[in-house]
C-alpha positions as CSV (number, residue, x, y, z in Angstrom):
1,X,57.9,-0.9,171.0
2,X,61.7,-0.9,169.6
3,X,62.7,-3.7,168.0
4,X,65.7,-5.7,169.7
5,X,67.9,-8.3,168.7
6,X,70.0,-10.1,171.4
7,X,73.6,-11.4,170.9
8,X,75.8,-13.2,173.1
9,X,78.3,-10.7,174.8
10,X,81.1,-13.1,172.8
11,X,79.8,-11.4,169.2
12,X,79.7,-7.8,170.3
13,X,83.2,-6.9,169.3
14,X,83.1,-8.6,166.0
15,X,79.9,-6.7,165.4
16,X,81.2,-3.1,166.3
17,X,84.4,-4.1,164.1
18,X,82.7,-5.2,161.3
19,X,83.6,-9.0,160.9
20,X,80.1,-10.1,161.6
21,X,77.4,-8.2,159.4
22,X,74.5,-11.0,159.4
23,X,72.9,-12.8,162.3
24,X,71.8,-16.6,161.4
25,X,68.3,-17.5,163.7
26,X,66.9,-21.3,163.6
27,X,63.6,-21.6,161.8
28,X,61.3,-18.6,159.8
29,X,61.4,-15.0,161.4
30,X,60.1,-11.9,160.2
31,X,62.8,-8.7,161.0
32,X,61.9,-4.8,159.8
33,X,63.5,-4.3,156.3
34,X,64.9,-1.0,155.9
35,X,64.4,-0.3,159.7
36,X,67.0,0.8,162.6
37,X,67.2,-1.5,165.3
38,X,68.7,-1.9,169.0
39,X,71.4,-4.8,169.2
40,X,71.8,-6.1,172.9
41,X,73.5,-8.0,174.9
42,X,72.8,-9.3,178.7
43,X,70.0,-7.0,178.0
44,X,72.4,-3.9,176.9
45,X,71.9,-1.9,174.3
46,X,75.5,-1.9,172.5
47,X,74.4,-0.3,169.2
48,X,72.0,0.3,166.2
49,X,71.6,-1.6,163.1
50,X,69.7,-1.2,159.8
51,X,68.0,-4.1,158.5
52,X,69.5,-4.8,155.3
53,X,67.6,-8.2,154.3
54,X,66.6,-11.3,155.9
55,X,67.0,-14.5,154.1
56,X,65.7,-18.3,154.4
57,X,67.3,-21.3,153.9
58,X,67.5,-24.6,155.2
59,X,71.1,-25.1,157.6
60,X,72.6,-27.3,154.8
61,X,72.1,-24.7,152.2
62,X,74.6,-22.8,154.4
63,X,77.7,-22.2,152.7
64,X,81.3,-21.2,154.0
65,X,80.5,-17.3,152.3
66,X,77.6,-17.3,154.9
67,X,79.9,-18.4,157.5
68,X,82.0,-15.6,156.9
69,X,80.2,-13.1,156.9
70,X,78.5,-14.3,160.1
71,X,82.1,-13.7,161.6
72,X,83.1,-17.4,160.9
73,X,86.1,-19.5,159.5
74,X,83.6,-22.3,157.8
75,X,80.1,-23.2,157.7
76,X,81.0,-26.5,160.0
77,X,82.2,-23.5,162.8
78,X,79.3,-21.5,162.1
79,X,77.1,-24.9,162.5
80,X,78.6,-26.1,165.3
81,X,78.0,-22.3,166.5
82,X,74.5,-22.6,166.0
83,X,74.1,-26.2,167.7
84,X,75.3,-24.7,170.7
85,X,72.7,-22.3,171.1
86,X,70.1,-23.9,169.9
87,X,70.7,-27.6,170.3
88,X,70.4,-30.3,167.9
89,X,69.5,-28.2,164.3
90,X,68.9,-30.6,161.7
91,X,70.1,-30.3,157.8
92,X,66.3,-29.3,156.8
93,X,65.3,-26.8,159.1
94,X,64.7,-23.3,157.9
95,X,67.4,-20.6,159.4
96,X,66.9,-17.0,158.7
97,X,70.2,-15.0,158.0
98,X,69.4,-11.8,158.9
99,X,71.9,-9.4,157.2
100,X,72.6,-5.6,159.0
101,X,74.7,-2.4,158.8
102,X,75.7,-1.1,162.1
103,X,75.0,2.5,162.3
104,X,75.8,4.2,165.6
């Protein structure tokens, strides 16, 4: 089984161009170190992506360096960002940034 992770189709360019090189996932997930994966979106695979590291912190441990290198201006976009996909994310819940290097 490959591993996949999906994006919404508004993060693809950013991706493929280098301003986004982590992902930021509410609550404690376990991605391949050291592995290539398949980045989708609407189910399409748009490229591959070594796993860099993944790490955990709660969402107000964020900081505007891990807003930018998610692709955003400040941590309150990148918050704001997150709230929309996953609702109401409160201060002390666990996110996992997972951080990647395109590579086809």
């Amino acid at each position: 089984m490959k591993s996949r992770i999906n994006f919404d189709k508004e993060y693809v360019n950013m991706i493929l161009n280098g301003k986004k090189r982590t992902t930021i996932r509410k609550g404690l997930k376990s991605y391949p170190v050291g592995k290539i994966v398949e980045f989708t979106a609407d189910n399409k695979v748009f490229c591959k992506a070594r796993i860099l590291k993944a790490v955990v912190k709660r969402l107000k441990e964020l900081n505007d360096k891990d807003a930018a290198i998610d692709g955003f201006k400040s941590k309150d976009d990148l918050v704001k960002a997150l709230k929309k996909i996953y609702g109401n994310v409160k201060d002390d819940e666990f996110v996992t940034i997972i951080h990647f290097e395109v590579v086809d």
